[in-house]
C-alpha positions in Angstrom: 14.7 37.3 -29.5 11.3 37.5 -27.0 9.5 34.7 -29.4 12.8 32.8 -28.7 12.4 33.1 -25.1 8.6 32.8 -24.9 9.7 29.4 -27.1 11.9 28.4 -24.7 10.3 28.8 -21.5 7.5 26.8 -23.3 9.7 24.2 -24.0 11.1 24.0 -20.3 7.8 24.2 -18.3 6.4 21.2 -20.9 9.5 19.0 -20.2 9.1 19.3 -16.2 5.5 19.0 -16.4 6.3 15.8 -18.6 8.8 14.9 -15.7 6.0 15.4 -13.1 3.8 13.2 -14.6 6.3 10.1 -14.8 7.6 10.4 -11.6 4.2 10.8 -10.0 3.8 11.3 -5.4 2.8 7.7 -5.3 5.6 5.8 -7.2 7.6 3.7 -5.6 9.6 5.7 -3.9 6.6 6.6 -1.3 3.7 9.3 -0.9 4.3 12.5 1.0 1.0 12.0 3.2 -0.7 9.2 4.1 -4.5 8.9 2.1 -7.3 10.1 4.3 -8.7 8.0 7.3 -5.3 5.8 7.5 -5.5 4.2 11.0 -2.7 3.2 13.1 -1.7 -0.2 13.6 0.9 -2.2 15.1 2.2 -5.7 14.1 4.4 -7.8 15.9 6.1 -4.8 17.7 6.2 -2.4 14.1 3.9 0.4 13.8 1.9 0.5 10.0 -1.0 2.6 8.5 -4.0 1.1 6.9 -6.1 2.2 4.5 -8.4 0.0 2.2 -5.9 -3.2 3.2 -2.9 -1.2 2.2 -0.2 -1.1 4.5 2.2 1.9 4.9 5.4 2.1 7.0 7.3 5.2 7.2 10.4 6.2 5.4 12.4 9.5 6.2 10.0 11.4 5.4 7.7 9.7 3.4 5.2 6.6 3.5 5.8 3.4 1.4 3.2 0.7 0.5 4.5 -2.6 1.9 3.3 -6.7 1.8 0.8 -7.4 4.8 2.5 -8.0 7.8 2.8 -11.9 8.7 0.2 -11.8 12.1 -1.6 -8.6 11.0 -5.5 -9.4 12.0 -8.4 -8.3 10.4 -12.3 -8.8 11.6 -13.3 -10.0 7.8 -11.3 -10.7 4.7 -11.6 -8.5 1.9 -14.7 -8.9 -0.2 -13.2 -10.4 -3.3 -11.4 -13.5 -0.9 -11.2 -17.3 -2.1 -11.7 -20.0 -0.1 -8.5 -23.0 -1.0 -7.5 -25.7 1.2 -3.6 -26.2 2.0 -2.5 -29.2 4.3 -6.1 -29.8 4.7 -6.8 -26.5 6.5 -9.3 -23.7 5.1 -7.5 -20.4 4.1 -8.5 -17.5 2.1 -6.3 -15.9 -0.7 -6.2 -12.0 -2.1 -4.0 -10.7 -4.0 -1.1 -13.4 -3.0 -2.0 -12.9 0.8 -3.1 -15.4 2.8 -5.6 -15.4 5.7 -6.5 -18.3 8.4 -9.5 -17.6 10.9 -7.8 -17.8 14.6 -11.2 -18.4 16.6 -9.2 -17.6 20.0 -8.4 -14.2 18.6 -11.9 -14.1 16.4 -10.4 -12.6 13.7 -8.3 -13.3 10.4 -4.8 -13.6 10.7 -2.2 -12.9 7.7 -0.2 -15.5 6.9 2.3 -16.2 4.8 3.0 -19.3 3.0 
C-alpha cells in the first residue's frame, strides 16, 4: 500500500512538472515580470516596456509581447536591419518591421506598411 502511494505521488508530481514545462511564464499568455532593465516608453498616448526591441504592454496582471508600435522611435535600428527601397524612399526591415529615418525628429521611426 506505501509503494502504491510513493508510486502515485510519483506519478502526480511528474505529470505537473510535465504541465509546467508546456505551459511555460513566457507563453503567450504573458510573463509575470517584466525582464530586467525594461524601460518605459510611451507611443502615441499608450504606455509600453522595452527590452532588446521587444515591446510589452500590460494585461491584468501580467505583461504581453506585442508588434512595434506604428511611431515608436528609436536612435539606431537593430544591428541585423536591411536597407529596401518602397515608393522610391529608403527604409529598413527586421523581423517584418519597418523603419524610416525622420531627420526632424533624428531618429527612426516604426512604420508600418
Amino acid at each position: 500500500m506505501k509503494a502504491l502511494l510513493v508510486a502515485s505521488l510519483t506519478g502526480v508530481l511528474t505529470l505537473s512538472a510535465m504541465q509546467a514545462a508546456a505551459h511555460p511564464a513566457s507563453s503567450h499568455h504573458g510573463v509575470k515580470h517584466l525582464p530586467a532593465g525594461s524601460v518605459a516608453v510611451v507611443v502615441s498616448g499608450i504606455k509600453y516596456w522595452l527590452k532588446d526591441d521587444v515591446y510589452y504592454r500590460q494585461r491584468n496582471n501580467t505583461y504581453v509581447k506585442v508588434i512595434k508600435p506604428a511611431g515608436a522611435t528609436l536612435t539606431r535600428v537593430p544591428k541585423n536591419a536591411v536597407l529596401i527601397k518602397h515608393k522610391g524612399k529608403p527604409y529598413y526591415r527586421y523581423n517584418n518591421v519597418y523603419y524610416h529615418w525622420v531627420p526632424t525628429k533624428n531618429r527612426y521611426q516604426v512604420v508600418h506598411m
